[in-house]
VOPAGU-2260 file (C-alpha; in pm, 1 decimal, decimal comma):
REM VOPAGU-2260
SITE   aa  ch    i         X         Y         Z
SITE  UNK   A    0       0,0       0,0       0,0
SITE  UNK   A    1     100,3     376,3     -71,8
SITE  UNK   A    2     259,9     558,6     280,0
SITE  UNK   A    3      86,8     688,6     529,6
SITE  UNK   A    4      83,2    1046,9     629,2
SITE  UNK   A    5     -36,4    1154,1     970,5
SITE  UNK   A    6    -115,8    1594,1    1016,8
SITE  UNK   A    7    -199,6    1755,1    1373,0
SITE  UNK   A    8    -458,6    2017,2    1229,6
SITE  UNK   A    9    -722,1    2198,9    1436,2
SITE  UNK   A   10   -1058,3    2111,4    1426,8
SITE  UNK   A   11   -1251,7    2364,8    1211,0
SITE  UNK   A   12   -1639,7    2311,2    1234,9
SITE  UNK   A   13   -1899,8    2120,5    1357,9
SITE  UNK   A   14   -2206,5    2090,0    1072,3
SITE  UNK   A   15   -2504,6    1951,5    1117,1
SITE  UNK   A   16   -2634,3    1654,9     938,2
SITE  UNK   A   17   -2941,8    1766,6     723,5
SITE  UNK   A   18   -2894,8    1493,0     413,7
SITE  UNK   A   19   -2867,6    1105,2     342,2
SITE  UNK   A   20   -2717,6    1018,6      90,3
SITE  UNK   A   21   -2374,7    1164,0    -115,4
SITE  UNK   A   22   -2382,1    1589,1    -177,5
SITE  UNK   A   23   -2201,5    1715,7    -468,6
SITE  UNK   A   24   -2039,7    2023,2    -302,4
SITE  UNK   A   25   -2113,8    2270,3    -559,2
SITE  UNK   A   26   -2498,5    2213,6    -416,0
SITE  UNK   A   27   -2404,3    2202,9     -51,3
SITE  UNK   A   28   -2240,7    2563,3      18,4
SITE  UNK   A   29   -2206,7    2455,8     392,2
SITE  UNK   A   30   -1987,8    2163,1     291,0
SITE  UNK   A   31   -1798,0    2327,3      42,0
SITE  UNK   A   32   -1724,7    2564,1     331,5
SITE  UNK   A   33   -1578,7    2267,9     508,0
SITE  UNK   A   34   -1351,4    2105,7     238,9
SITE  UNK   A   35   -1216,0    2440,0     108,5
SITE  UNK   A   36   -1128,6    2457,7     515,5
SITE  UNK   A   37    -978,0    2120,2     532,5
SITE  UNK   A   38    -763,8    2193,3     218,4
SITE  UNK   A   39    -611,1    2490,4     358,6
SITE  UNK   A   40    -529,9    2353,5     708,7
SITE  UNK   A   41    -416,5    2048,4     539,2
SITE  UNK   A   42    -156,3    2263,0     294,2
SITE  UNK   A   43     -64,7    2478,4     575,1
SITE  UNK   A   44      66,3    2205,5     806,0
SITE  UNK   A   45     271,6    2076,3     519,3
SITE  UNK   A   46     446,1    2395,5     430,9
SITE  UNK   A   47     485,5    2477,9     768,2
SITE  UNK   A   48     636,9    2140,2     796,3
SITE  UNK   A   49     852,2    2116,1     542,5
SITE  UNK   A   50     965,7    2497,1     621,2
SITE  UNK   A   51    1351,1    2503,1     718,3
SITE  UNK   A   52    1395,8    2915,9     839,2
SITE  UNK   A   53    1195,7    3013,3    1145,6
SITE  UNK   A   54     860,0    2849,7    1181,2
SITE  UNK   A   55     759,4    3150,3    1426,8
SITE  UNK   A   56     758,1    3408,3    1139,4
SITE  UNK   A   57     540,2    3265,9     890,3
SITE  UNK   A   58     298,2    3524,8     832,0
SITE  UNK   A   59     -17,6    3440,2     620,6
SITE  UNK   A   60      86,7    3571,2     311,9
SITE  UNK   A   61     407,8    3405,2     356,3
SITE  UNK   A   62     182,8    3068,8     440,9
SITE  UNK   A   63      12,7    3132,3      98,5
SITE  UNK   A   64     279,8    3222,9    -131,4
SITE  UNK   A   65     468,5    2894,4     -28,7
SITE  UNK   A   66     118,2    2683,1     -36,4
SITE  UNK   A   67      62,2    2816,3    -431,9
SITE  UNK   A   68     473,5    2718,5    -532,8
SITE  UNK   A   69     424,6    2382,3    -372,2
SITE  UNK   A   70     423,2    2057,6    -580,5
SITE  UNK   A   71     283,9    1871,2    -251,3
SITE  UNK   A   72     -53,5    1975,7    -147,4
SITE  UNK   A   73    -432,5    1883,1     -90,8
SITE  UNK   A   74    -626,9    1946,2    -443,3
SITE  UNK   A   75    -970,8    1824,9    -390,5
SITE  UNK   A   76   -1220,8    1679,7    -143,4
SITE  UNK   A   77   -1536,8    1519,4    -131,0
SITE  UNK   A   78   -1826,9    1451,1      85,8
SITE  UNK   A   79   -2061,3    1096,4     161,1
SITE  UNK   A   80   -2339,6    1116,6     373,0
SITE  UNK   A   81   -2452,8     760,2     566,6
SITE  UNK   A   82   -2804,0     680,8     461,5
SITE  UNK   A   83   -2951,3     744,6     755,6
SITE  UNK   A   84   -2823,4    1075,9     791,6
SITE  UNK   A   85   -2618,2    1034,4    1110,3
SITE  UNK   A   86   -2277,2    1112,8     982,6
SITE  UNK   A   87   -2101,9    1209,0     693,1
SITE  UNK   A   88   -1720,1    1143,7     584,6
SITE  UNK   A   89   -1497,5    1426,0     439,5
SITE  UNK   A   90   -1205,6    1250,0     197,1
SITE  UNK   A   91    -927,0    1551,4      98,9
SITE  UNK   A   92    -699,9    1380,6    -185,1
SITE  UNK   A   93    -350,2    1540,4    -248,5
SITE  UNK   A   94     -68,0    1456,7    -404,2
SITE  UNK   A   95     315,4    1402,2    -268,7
SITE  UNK   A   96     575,7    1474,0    -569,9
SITE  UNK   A   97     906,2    1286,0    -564,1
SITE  UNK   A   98    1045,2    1054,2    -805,5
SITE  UNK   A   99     713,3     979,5    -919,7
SITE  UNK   A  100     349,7    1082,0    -816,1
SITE  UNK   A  101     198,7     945,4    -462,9
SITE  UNK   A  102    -162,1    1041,4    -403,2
SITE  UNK   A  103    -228,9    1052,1     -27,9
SITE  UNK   A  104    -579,4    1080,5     142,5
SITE  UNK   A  105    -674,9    1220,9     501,3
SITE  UNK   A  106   -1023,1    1173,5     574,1
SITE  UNK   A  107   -1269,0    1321,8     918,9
SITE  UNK   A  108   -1580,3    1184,6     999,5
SITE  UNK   A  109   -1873,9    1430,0    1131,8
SITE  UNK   A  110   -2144,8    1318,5    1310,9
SITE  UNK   A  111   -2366,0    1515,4    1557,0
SITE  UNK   A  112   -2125,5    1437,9    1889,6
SITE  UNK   A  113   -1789,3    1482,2    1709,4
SITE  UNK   A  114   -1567,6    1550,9    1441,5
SITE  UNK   A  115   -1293,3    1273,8    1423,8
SITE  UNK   A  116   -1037,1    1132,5    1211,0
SITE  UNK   A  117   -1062,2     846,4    1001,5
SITE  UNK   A  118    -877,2     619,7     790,6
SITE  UNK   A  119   -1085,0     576,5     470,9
SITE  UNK   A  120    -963,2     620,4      67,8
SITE  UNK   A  121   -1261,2     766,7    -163,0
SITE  UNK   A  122   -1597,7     638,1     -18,2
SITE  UNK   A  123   -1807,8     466,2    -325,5
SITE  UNK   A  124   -2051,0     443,6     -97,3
SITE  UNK   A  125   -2207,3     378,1     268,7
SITE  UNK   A  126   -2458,1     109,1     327,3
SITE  UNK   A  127   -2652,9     102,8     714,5
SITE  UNK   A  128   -2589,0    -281,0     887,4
SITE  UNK   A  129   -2841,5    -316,9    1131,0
SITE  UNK   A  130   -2930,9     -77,3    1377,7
SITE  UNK   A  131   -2538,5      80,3    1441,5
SITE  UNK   A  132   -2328,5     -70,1    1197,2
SITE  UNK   A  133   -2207,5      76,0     903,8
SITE  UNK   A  134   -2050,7     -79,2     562,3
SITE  UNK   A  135   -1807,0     175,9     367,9
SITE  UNK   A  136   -1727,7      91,1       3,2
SITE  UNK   A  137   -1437,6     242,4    -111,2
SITE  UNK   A  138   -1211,9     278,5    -420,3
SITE  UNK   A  139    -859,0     386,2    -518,1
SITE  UNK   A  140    -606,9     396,8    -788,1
SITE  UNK   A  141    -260,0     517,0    -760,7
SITE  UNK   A  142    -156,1     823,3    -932,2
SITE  UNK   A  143     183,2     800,3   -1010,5
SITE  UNK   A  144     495,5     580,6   -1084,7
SITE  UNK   A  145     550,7     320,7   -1375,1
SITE  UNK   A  146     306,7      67,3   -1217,7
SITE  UNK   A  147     -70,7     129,5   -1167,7
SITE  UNK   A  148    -260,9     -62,7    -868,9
SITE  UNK   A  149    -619,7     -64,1    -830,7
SITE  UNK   A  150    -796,4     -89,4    -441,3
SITE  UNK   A  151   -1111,1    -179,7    -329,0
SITE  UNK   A  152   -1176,1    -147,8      58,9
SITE  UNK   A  153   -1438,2    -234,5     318,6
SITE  UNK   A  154   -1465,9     -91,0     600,5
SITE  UNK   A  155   -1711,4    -181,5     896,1
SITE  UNK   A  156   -1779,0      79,4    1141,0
SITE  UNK   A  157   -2000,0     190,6    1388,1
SITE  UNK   A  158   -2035,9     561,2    1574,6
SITE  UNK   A  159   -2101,3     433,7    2045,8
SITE  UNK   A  160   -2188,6     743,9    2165,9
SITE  UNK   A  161   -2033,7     947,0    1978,2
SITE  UNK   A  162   -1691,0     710,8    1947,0
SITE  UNK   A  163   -1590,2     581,1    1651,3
SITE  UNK   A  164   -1580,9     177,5    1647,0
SITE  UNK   A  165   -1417,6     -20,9    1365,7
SITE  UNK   A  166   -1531,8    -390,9    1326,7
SITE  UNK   A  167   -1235,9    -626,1    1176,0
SITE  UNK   A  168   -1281,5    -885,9     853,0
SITE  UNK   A  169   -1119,3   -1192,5     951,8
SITE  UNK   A  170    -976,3   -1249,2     610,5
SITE  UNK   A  171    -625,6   -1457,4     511,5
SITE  UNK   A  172    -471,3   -1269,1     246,8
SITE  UNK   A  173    -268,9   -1532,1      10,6
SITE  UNK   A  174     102,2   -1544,9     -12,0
SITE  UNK   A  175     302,6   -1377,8    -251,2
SITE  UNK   A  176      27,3   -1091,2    -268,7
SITE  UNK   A  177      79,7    -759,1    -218,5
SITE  UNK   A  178    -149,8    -760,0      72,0
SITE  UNK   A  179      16,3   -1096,4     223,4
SITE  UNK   A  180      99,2   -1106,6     582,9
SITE  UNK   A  181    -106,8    -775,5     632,8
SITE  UNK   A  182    -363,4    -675,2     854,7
SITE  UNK   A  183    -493,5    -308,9     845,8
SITE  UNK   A  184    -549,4    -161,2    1208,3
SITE  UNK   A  185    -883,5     -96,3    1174,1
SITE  UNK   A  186    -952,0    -449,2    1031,2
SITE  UNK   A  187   -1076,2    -342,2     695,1
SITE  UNK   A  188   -1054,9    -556,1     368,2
SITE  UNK   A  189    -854,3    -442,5     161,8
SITE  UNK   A  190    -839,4    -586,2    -221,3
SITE  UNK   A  191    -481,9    -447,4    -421,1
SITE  UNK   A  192    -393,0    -536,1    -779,5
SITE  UNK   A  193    -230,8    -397,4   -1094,3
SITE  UNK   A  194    -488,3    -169,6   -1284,1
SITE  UNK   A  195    -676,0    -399,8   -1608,5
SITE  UNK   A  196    -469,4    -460,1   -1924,6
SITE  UNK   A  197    -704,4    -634,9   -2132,2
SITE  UNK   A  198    -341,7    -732,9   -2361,9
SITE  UNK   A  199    -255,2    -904,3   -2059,0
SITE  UNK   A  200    -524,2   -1025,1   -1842,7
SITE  UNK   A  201    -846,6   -1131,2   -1878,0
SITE  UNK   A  202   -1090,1    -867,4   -1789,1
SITE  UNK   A  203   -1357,7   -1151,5   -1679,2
SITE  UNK   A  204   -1124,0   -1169,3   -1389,5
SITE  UNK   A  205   -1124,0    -792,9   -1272,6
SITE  UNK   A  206   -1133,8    -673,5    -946,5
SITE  UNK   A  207   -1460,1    -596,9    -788,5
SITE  UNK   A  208   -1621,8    -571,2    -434,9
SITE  UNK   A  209   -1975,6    -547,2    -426,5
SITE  UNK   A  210   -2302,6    -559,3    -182,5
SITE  UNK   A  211   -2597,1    -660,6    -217,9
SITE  UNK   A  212   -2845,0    -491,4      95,0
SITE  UNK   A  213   -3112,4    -745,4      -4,8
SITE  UNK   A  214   -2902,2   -1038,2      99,0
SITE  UNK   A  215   -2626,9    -904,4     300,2
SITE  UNK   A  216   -2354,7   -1069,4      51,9
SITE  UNK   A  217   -2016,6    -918,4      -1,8
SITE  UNK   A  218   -1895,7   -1038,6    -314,2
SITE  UNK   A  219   -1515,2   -1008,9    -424,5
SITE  UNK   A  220   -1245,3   -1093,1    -664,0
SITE  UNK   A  221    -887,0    -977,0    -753,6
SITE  UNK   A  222    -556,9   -1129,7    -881,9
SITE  UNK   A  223    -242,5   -1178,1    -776,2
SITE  UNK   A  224       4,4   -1176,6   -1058,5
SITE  UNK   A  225     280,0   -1384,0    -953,3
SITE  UNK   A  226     537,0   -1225,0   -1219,6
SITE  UNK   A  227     569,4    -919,0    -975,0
SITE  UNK   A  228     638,1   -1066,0    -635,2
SITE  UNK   A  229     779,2   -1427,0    -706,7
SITE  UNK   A  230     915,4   -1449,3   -1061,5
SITE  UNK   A  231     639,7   -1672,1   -1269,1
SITE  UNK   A  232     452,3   -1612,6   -1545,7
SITE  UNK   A  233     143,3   -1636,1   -1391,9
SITE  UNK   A  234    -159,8   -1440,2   -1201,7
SITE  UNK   A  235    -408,8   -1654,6    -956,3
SITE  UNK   A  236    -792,2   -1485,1    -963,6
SITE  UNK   A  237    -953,7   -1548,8    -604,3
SITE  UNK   A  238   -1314,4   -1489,2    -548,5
SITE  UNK   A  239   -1586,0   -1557,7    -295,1
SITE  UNK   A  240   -1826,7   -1400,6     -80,7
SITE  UNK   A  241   -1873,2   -1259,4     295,5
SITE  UNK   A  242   -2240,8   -1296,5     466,9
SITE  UNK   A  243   -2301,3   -1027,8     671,2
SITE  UNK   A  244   -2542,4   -1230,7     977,5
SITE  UNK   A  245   -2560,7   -1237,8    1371,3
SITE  UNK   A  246   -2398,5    -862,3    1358,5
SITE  UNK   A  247   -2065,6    -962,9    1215,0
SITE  UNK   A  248   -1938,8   -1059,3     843,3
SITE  UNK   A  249   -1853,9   -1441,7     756,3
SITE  UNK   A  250   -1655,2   -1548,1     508,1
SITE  UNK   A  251   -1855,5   -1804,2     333,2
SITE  UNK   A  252   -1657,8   -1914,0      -3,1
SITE  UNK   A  253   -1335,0   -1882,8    -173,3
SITE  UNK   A  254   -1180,5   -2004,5    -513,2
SITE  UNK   A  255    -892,0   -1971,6    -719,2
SITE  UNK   A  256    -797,1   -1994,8   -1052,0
SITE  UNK   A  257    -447,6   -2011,3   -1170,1
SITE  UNK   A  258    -369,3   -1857,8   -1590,6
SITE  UNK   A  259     -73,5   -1727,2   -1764,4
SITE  UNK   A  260      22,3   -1394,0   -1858,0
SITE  UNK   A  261     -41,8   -1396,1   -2236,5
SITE  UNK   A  262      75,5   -1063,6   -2321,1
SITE  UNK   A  263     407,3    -848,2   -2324,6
């Protein structure tokens, strides 16, 4: 996965909830209030830490002027609202200019008690588990560098008086994958593989993570391509499906199917 990046910033407001499902922010002035905040705060604290003279006489104009000549800033944001209306998740997406392109992502969570951070890439979308629990869809794809991965991720949350709870998947990621070994700390799923190359692999075997509300069933599939990691001309295409039941999500299936790279 890409690096993490941690920022200290202040809290800036505390919105209501008065929607239920995603606002573009060009119809929500009130949120659009809030990301242009969150992009600031979020390019301030990186100038200011990256700054080598005298942190203590930055002035605001100096602030700005180095936030406009920066390659490494916060560009855009977005906003998903839960369906019920409780919460709704801010993601900012920036980029981090080196020898190639990293996007990074710092997300906060609003709900009614508190604003809070949370680790979540772009939401897809938010689907209500019961009477507390929460399923977050998300989606990613790296912007930068000579290799392209795509990411789904599903997080399970729920919001305890006003805390924010994460709820793991007890999933056993195969070796020689990108995501071997690895356990996120907030338990999420996380699916990771090179970006579709219909030349090379067959697009019947494409990622995908989907739910289904009327049954509770978490579908997925991905491949590991086995050229990468471990030196063989082959990619492995595992699939199978969680049921979300008794308040928790069970893994019920899980194939795989083994094919060469056919391509250059």
């Amino acid at each position: 996965m890409k690096p993490m990046f941690s920022f200290v910033i202040a809290i800036l407001m505390c919105a209501e909830l008065y929607a239920q499902h995603t606002v573009s922010p060009n119809k929500k002035n009130t949120d659009q209030k809030i990301i242009n905040n969150y992009l600031y705060q979020l390019n301030k604290q990186l100038v200011v830490d990256g700054y080598e003279g005298n942190k203590s006489q930055l002035t605001k104009a100096r602030i700005d002027n180095l936030i406009e000549g920066s390659r490494d800033r916060y560009t855009e944001g977005a906003v998903t609202y839960s369906p019920d209306g409780r919460f709704k998740i801010f993601v900012l997406k920036g980029e981090m200019v080196g020898g190639h392109i990293n996007c990074i992502y710092t997300a906060f969570i609003h709900s009614a008690q508190a604003i809070q951070n949370i680790v979540i890439s772009p939401v897809e979308r938010i689907f209500k588990l019961g009477a507390n629990k929460y399923l977050i869809i998300q989606r990613e794809v790296t912007c930068g560098g000579t290799i392209f991965y795509d990411y789904r991720k599903a997080t399970v949350i729920a919001l305890v008086k006003g805390k924010l709870v994460y709820y793991p998947f007890n999933y056993k990621y195969p070796a020689g994958g990108t995501n071997a070994d690895k356990q996120e700390p907030d338990g999420s799923l996380i699916l990771e593989q090179l970006t579709d190359d219909d030349h090379i692999y067959n697009p019947a075997d494409s990622i995908l993570l989907r739910f289904d509300p009327k049954t509770n069933k978490l579908q997925y599939r991905y491949r590991v391509d086995y050229s990468i990691c471990c030196d063989k001309n082959w990619v492995a295409t595992f699939s199978g499906f969680f049921q979300f039941e008794n308040d928790r999500f069970i893994q019920k299936s899980e194939s795989s199917k083994d094919s060469k790279i056919t391509g250059d």
